[in-house]
LOLOZA-899024 format. One record per residue: residue in one letter; x, y, z of N, C-alpha, C, CB in turn. Coordinates in steps of 0.2 Angstrom, whole numbers, padded with zeros to 4 digits, always signed. Glycine has a CB too. Example, Ala and Ser with C-alpha at 12.3 -4.5 7.8 and 13.67 -1.06 7.14 Angstrom:
# LOLOZA-899024
a+0066-0028+0039+0062-0022+0039+0066-0016+0039+0057-0022+0045;s+0064-0011+0035+0068-0005+0036+0064+0000+0039+0070-0003+0029;
***
This chain:
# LOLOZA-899024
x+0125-0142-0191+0132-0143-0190+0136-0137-0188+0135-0146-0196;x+0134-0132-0190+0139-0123-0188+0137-0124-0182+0135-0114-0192;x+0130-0123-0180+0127-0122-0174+0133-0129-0167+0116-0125-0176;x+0134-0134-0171+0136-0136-0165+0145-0136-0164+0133-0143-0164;x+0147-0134-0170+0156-0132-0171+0156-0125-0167+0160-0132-0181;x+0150-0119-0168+0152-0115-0162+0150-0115-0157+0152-0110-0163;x+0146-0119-0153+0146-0121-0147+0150-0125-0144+0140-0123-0146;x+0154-0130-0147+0162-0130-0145+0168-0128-0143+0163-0130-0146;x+0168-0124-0150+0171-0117-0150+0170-0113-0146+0170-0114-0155;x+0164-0111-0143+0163-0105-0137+0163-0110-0130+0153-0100-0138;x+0163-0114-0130+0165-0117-0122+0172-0117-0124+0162-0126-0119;x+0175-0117-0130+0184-0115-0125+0183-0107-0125+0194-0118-0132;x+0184-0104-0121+0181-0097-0120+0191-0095-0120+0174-0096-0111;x+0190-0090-0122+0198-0087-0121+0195-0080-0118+0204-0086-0130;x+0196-0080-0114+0197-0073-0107+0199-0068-0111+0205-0074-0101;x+0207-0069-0115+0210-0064-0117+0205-0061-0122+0216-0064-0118;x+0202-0063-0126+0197-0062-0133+0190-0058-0129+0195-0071-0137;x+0189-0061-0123+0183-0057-0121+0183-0053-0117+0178-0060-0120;x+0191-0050-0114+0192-0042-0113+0192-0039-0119+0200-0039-0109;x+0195-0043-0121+0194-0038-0129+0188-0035-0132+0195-0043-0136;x+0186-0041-0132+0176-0039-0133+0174-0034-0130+0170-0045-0130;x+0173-0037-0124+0169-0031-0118+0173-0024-0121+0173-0033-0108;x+0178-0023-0121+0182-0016-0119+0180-0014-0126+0192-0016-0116;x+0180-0017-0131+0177-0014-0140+0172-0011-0139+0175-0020-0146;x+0166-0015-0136+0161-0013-0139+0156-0009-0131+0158-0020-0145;x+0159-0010-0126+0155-0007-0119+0156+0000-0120+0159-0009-0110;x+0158+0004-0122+0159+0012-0122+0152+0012-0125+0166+0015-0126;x+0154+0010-0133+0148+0011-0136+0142+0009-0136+0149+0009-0141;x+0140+0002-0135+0136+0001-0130+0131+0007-0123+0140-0004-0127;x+0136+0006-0119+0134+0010-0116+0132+0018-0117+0139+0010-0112;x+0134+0022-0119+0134+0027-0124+0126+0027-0128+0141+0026-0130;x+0125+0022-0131+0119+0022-0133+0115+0020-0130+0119+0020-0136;x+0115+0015-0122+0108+0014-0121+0109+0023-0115+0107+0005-0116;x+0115+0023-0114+0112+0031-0113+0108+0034-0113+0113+0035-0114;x+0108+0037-0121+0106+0040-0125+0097+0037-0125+0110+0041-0131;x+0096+0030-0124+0088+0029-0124+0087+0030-0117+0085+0022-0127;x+0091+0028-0113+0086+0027-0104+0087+0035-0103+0092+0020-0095;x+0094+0039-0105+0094+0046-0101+0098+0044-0094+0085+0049-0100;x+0098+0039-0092+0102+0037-0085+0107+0030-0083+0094+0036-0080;x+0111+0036-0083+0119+0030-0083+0119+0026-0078+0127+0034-0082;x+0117+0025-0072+0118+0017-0070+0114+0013-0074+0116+0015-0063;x+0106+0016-0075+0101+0012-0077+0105+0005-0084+0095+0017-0081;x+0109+0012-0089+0113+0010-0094+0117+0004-0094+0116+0015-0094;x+0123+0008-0089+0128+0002-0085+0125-0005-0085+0127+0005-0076;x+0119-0005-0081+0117-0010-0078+0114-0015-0083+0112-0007-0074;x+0110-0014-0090+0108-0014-0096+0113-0018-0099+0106-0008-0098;x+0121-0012-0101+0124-0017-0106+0128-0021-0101+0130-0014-0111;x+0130-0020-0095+0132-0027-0092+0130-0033-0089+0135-0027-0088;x+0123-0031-0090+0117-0037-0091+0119-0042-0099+0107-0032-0092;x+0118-0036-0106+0119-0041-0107+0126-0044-0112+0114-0041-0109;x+0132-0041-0108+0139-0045-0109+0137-0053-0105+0147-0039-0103;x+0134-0051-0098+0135-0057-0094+0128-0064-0098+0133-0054-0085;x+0124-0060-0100+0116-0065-0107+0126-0068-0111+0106-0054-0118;x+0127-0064-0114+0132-0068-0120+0138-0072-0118+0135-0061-0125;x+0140-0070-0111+0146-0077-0108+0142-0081-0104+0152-0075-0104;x+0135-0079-0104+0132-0086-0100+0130-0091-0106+0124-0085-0094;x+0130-0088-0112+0126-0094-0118+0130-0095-0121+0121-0092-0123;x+0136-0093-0120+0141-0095-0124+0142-0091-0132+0139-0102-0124;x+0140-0086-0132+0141-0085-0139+0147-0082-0142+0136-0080-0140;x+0146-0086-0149+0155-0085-0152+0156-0078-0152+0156-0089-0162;x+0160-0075-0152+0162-0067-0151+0168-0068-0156+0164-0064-0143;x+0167-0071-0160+0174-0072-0166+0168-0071-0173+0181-0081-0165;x+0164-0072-0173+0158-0072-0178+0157-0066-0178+0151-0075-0176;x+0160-0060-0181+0159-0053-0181+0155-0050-0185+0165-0050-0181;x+0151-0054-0190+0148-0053-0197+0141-0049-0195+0147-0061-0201;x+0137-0054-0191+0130-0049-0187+0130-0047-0181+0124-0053-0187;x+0136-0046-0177+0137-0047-0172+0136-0039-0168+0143-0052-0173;x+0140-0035-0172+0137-0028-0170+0132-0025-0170+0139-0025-0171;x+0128-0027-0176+0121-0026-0177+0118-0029-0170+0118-0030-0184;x+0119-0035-0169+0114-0038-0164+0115-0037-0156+0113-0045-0166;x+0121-0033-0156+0123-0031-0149+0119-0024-0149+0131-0029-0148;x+0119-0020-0154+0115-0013-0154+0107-0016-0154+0117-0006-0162;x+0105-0019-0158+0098-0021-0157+0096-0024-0150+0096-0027-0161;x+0099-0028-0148+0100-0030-0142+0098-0025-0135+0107-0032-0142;x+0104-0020-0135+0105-0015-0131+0096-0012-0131+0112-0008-0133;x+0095-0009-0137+0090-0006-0138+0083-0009-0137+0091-0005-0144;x+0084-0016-0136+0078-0020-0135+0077-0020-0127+0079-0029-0139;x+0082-0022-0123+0082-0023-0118+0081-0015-0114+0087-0027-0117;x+0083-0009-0117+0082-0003-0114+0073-0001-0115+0087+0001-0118;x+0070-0003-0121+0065+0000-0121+0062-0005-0116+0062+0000-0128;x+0061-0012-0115+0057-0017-0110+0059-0013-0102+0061-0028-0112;x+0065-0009-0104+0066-0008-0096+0062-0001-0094+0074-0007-0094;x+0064+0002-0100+0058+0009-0099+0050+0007-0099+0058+0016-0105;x+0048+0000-0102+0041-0002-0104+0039-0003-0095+0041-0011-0109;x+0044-0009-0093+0041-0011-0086+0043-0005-0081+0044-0018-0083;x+0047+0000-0082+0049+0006-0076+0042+0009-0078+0056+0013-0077;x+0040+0010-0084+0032+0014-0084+0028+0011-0080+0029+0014-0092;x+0027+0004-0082+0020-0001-0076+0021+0002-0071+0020-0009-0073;x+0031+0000-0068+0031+0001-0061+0026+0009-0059+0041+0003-0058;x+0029+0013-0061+0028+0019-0060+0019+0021-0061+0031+0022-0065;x+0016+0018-0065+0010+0018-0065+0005+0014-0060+0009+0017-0071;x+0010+0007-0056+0007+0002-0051+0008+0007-0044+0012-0006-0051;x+0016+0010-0045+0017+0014-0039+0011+0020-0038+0026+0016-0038;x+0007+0023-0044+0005+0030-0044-0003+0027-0043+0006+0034-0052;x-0004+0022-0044-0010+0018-0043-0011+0016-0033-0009+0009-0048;x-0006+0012-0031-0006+0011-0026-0007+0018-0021+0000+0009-0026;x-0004+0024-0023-0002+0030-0020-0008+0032-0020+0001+0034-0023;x-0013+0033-0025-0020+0034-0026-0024+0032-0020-0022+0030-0032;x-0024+0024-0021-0028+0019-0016-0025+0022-0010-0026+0011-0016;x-0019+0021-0007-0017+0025+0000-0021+0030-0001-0009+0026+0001;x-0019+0037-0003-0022+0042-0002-0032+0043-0001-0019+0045-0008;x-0033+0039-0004-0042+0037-0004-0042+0033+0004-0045+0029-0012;x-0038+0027+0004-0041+0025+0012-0037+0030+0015-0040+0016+0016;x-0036+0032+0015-0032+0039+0022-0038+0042+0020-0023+0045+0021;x-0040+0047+0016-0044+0049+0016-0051+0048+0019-0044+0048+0011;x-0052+0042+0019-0058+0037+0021-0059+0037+0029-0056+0029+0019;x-0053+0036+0030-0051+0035+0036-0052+0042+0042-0044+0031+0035;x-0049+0048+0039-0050+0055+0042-0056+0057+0041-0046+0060+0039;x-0063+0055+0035-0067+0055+0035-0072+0052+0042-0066+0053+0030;x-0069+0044+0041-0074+0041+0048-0071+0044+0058-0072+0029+0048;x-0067+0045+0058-0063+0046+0062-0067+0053+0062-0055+0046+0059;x-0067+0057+0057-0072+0065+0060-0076+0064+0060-0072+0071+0057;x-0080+0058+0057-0088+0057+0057-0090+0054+0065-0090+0051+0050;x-0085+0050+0067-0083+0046+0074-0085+0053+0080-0072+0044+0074;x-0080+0058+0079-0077+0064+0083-0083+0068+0084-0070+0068+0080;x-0087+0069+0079-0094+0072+0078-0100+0069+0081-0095+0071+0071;x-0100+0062+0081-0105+0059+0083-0102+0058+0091-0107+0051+0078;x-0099+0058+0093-0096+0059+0101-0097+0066+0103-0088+0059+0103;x-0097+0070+0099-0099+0078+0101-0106+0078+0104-0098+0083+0094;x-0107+0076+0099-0118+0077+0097-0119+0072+0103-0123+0072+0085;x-0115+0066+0105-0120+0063+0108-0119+0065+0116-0118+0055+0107;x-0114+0069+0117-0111+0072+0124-0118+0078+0125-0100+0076+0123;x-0118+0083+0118-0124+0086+0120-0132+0083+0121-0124+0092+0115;x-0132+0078+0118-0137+0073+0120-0138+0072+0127-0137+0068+0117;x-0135+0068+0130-0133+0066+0136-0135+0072+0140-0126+0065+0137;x-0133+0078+0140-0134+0085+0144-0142+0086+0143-0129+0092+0142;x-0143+0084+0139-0150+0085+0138-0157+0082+0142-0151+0083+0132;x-0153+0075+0143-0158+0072+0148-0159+0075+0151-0157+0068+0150;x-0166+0071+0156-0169+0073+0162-0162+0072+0167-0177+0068+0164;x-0162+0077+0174-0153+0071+0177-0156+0063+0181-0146+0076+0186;x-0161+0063+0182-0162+0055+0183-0160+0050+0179-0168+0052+0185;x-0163+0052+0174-0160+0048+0167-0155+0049+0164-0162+0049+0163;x-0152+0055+0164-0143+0055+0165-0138+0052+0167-0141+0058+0166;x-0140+0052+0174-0135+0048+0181-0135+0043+0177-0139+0046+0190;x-0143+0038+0176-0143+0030+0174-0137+0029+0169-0151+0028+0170;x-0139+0034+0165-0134+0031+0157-0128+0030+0160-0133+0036+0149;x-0126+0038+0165-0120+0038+0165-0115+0032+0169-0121+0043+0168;x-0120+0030+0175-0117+0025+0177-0116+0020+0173-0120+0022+0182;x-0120+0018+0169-0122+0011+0164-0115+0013+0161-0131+0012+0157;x-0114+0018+0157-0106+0019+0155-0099+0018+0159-0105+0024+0153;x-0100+0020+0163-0095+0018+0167-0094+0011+0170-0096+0022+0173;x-0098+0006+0167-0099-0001+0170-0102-0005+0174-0096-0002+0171;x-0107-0001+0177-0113-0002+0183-0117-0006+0178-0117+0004+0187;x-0120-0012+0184-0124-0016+0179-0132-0014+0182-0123-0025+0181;x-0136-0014+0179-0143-0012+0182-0142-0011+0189-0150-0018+0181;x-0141-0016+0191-0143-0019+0198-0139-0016+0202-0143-0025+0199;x-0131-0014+0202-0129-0010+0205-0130-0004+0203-0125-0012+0205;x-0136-0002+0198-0136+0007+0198-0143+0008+0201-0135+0012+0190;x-0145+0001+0202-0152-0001+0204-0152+0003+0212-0153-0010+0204;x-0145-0002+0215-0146-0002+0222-0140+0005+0225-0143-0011+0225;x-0136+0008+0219-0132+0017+0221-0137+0020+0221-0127+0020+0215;x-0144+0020+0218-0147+0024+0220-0154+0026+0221-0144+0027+0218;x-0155+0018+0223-0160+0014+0229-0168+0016+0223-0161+0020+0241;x-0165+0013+0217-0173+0012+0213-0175+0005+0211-0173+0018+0206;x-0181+0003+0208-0179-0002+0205-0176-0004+0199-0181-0005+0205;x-0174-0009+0199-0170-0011+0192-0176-0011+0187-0165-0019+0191;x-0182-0012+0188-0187-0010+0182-0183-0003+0179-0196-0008+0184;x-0185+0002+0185-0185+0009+0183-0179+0009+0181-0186+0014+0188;x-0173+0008+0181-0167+0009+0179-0167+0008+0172-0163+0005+0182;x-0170+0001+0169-0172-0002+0162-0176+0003+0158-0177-0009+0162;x-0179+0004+0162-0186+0009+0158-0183+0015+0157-0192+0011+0163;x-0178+0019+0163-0175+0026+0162-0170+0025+0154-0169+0028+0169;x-0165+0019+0157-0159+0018+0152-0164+0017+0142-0152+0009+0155;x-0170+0015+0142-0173+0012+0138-0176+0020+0134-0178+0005+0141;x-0180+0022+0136-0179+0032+0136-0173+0037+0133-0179+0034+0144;x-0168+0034+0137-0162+0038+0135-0162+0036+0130-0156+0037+0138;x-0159+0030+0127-0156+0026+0122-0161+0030+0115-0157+0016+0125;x-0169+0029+0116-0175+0030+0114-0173+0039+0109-0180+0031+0122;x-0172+0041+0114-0169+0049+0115-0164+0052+0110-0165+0050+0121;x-0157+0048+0111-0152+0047+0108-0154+0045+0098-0147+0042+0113;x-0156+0040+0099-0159+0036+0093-0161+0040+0090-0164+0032+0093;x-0168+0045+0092-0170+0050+0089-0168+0055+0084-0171+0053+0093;x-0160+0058+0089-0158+0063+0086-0151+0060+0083-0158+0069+0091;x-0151+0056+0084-0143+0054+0080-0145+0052+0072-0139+0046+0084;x-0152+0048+0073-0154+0045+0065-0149+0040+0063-0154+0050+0061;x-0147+0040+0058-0142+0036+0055-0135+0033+0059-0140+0040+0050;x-0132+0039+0061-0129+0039+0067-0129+0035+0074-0129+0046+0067;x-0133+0032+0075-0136+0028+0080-0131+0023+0082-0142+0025+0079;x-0129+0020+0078-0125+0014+0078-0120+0014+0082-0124+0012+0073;x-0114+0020+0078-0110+0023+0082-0110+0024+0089-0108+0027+0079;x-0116+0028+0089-0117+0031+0097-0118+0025+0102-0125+0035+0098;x-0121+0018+0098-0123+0013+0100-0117+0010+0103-0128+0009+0095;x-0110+0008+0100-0106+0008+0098-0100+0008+0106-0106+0013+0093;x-0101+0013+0106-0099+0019+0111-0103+0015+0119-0103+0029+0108;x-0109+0017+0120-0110+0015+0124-0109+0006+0127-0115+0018+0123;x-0109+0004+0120-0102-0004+0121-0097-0004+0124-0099-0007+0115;x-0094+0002+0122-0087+0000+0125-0086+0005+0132-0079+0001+0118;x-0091+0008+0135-0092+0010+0140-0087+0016+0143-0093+0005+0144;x-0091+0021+0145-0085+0026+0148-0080+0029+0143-0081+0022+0152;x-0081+0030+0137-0078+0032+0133-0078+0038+0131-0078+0029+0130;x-0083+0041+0134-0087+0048+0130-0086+0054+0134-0095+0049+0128;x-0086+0053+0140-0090+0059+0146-0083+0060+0149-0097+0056+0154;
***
Protein backbone atom coordinates (compact mmCIF):
# COMPACT_ATOMS: atom_id res chain seq x y z
CA UNK A 1 0.00 0.00 0.00
CA UNK A 2 3.16 2.75 0.86
CA UNK A 3 4.68 1.55 -2.23
CA UNK A 4 1.72 2.61 -4.27
CA UNK A 5 0.56 6.08 -2.26
CA UNK A 6 4.13 7.14 -3.19
CA UNK A 7 4.16 6.38 -6.61
CA UNK A 8 1.21 8.68 -6.79
CA UNK A 9 2.62 11.02 -4.91
CA UNK A 10 5.78 11.12 -7.07
CA UNK A 11 3.83 11.39 -10.42
CA UNK A 12 2.47 14.74 -9.09
CA UNK A 13 6.09 15.81 -9.29
CA UNK A 14 6.40 19.56 -8.00
CA UNK A 15 9.41 21.31 -10.08
CA UNK A 16 9.83 23.65 -7.30
CA UNK A 17 10.68 20.69 -4.62
CA UNK A 18 13.12 19.07 -7.09
CA UNK A 19 15.32 22.46 -7.67
CA UNK A 20 15.31 22.19 -4.20
CA UNK A 21 16.58 18.66 -4.17
CA UNK A 22 18.97 18.89 -6.97
CA UNK A 23 20.53 22.28 -5.65
CA UNK A 24 20.79 20.42 -1.75
CA UNK A 25 22.40 17.71 -2.34
CA UNK A 26 24.51 18.08 -6.21
CA UNK A 27 27.42 20.08 -4.62
CA UNK A 28 27.76 17.29 -2.28
CA UNK A 29 27.19 14.69 -4.47
CA UNK A 30 29.43 15.93 -6.80
CA UNK A 31 32.27 16.72 -4.39
CA UNK A 32 32.25 13.15 -3.56
CA UNK A 33 32.16 11.29 -6.58
CA UNK A 34 35.19 13.67 -7.21
CA UNK A 35 36.99 12.57 -4.65
CA UNK A 36 36.53 8.64 -6.02
CA UNK A 37 36.82 9.26 -10.00
CA UNK A 38 39.66 12.14 -9.36
CA UNK A 39 37.87 13.76 -12.60
CA UNK A 40 35.25 16.43 -12.58
CA UNK A 41 33.29 15.94 -15.74
CA UNK A 42 33.53 12.21 -15.25
CA UNK A 43 31.84 13.25 -11.73
CA UNK A 44 29.43 15.80 -13.34
CA UNK A 45 28.36 13.26 -15.57
CA UNK A 46 27.84 10.42 -12.76
CA UNK A 47 25.65 12.60 -10.36
CA UNK A 48 23.52 13.98 -13.20
CA UNK A 49 23.08 10.56 -14.41
CA UNK A 50 21.81 9.79 -11.39
CA UNK A 51 19.39 12.97 -10.50
CA UNK A 52 17.97 12.04 -14.08
CA UNK A 53 17.73 7.44 -12.74
CA UNK A 54 15.58 9.31 -9.73
CA UNK A 55 13.06 11.72 -11.90
CA UNK A 56 12.73 9.09 -14.49
CA UNK A 57 11.44 6.54 -11.54
CA UNK A 58 9.80 8.68 -9.98
CA UNK A 59 11.26 8.65 -6.66
CA UNK A 60 9.56 10.34 -3.55
CA UNK A 61 12.23 13.00 -2.62
CA UNK A 62 10.05 14.07 0.31
CA UNK A 63 10.98 10.62 2.07
CA UNK A 64 14.15 12.04 3.50
CA UNK A 65 14.60 9.25 6.24
CA UNK A 66 17.09 6.89 3.94
CA UNK A 67 17.31 8.99 1.34
CA UNK A 68 20.85 10.62 1.78
CA UNK A 69 22.30 7.45 2.68
CA UNK A 70 21.17 6.07 -0.53
CA UNK A 71 22.10 9.07 -2.72
CA UNK A 72 25.85 8.69 -1.35
CA UNK A 73 25.66 4.89 -1.83
CA UNK A 74 24.35 5.41 -5.01
CA UNK A 75 27.03 8.04 -6.21
CA UNK A 76 29.59 5.61 -4.90
CA UNK A 77 28.23 2.50 -6.63
CA UNK A 78 27.91 3.97 -9.86
CA UNK A 79 31.47 5.62 -9.64
CA UNK A 80 33.23 2.51 -8.80
CA UNK A 81 31.23 0.42 -11.95
CA UNK A 82 32.49 3.37 -13.91
CA UNK A 83 36.13 3.08 -12.95
CA UNK A 84 35.39 -0.99 -13.16
CA UNK A 85 34.35 -0.66 -16.88
CA UNK A 86 37.02 2.53 -17.66
CA UNK A 87 39.55 -0.24 -16.36
CA UNK A 88 38.23 -3.06 -19.21
CA UNK A 89 38.08 -0.10 -21.55
CA UNK A 90 41.56 0.56 -20.88
CA UNK A 91 42.78 -2.89 -20.79
CA UNK A 92 40.51 -3.90 -24.17
CA UNK A 93 42.11 -0.60 -25.69
CA UNK A 94 45.88 -1.82 -24.31
CA UNK A 95 45.05 -5.34 -25.69
CA UNK A 96 43.99 -4.08 -29.04
CA UNK A 97 47.20 -1.78 -29.18
CA UNK A 98 49.20 -4.86 -28.51
CA UNK A 99 47.52 -6.84 -31.48
CA UNK A 100 48.02 -3.73 -33.76
CA UNK A 101 51.47 -3.48 -32.72
CA UNK A 102 52.20 -7.40 -33.36
CA UNK A 103 50.47 -7.27 -36.97
CA UNK A 104 52.45 -4.10 -37.94
CA UNK A 105 55.16 -5.88 -36.62
CA UNK A 106 54.25 -8.86 -38.75
CA UNK A 107 53.68 -7.09 -41.43
CA UNK A 108 57.37 -5.03 -41.55
CA UNK A 109 58.66 -8.40 -40.89
CA UNK A 110 57.04 -10.01 -44.39
CA UNK A 111 57.53 -6.87 -46.20
CA UNK A 112 61.53 -7.18 -45.34
CA UNK A 113 61.37 -10.76 -45.70
CA UNK A 114 59.51 -9.82 -49.36
CA UNK A 115 62.46 -6.91 -50.07
CA UNK A 116 65.09 -9.62 -49.29
CA UNK A 117 63.89 -12.34 -51.36
CA UNK A 118 63.76 -9.73 -54.40
CA UNK A 119 67.32 -8.74 -53.60
CA UNK A 120 68.69 -12.47 -53.49
CA UNK A 121 66.52 -13.26 -56.51
CA UNK A 122 67.87 -10.14 -58.73
CA UNK A 123 71.45 -11.59 -57.73
CA UNK A 124 70.28 -14.93 -58.82
CA UNK A 125 69.09 -13.84 -62.10
CA UNK A 126 72.71 -12.20 -62.83
CA UNK A 127 73.99 -15.46 -62.18
CA UNK A 128 72.61 -17.18 -64.95
CA UNK A 129 74.08 -18.37 -68.11
CA UNK A 130 72.72 -14.99 -70.44
CA UNK A 131 70.77 -17.28 -72.74
CA UNK A 132 68.98 -18.32 -69.85
CA UNK A 133 68.68 -15.02 -68.50
CA UNK A 134 67.27 -13.24 -71.69
CA UNK A 135 64.60 -16.34 -71.41
CA UNK A 136 63.38 -15.63 -67.81
CA UNK A 137 63.78 -12.20 -68.58
CA UNK A 138 61.42 -11.96 -71.30
CA UNK A 139 59.08 -14.66 -69.67
CA UNK A 140 58.82 -11.63 -67.02
CA UNK A 141 58.18 -9.07 -68.93
CA UNK A 142 55.19 -11.13 -70.41
CA UNK A 143 56.39 -12.91 -73.52
CA UNK A 144 54.77 -16.19 -73.95
CA UNK A 145 57.18 -19.18 -74.96
CA UNK A 146 56.47 -18.69 -78.26
CA UNK A 147 56.99 -15.23 -78.69
CA UNK A 148 60.47 -15.55 -76.91
CA UNK A 149 60.61 -18.61 -78.99
CA UNK A 150 60.38 -16.61 -82.18
CA UNK A 151 62.47 -12.89 -80.59
CA UNK A 152 65.05 -14.97 -80.63
CA UNK A 153 64.68 -17.69 -83.26
CA UNK A 154 64.99 -20.87 -80.88
CA UNK A 155 62.62 -23.44 -80.16
CA UNK A 156 59.92 -23.27 -77.73
CA UNK A 157 61.28 -26.75 -76.41
CA UNK A 158 64.52 -24.88 -75.77
CA UNK A 159 62.87 -21.97 -74.23
CA UNK A 160 60.85 -24.58 -71.67
CA UNK A 161 63.91 -26.35 -71.02
CA UNK A 162 66.08 -22.91 -70.45
CA UNK A 163 63.14 -21.22 -68.34
CA UNK A 164 62.73 -24.91 -66.48
CA UNK A 165 66.79 -24.65 -65.52
CA UNK A 166 66.37 -21.18 -64.42
CA UNK A 167 63.43 -21.65 -62.25
CA UNK A 168 65.60 -25.16 -61.21
CA UNK A 169 68.45 -22.69 -60.17
CA UNK A 170 66.49 -20.14 -58.26
CA UNK A 171 64.71 -23.09 -56.20
CA UNK A 172 68.09 -24.17 -55.31
CA UNK A 173 69.15 -21.21 -53.64
CA UNK A 174 66.17 -19.60 -52.37
CA UNK A 175 65.01 -22.91 -50.38
CA UNK A 176 62.22 -22.07 -48.44
CA UNK A 177 61.96 -18.82 -49.94
CA UNK A 178 60.85 -20.25 -53.42
CA UNK A 179 57.52 -19.51 -53.26
CA UNK A 180 57.78 -15.96 -52.91
CA UNK A 181 60.29 -15.78 -55.77
CA UNK A 182 57.65 -18.12 -57.44
CA UNK A 183 55.26 -15.42 -56.61
CA UNK A 184 57.08 -12.68 -58.24
CA UNK A 185 57.69 -14.30 -61.31
CA UNK A 186 53.46 -14.54 -61.38
CA UNK A 187 52.98 -11.27 -61.39
CA UNK A 188 55.77 -10.64 -63.98
CA UNK A 189 58.18 -7.76 -64.47
CA UNK A 190 58.17 -6.81 -61.12
CA UNK A 191 61.85 -7.35 -60.08
CA UNK A 192 64.46 -6.16 -62.77
Amino acid sequence: MRIDKELSHSKRRDEKNWRVFFHGYYDALFRHACHILQNEEEAQDIVQELFIALWDNHVDIENTEYLSSYLYRSITNRCLNHLRNQKRMDERLERWKQEADEEASAEEFDSAVHEEVISRLQQLIAELPEGRRMILQLSMDGLSGEEIAQKLNISITTVKQQKYRAYQFIREHLGKYWGIAFFIFEGAGKIV
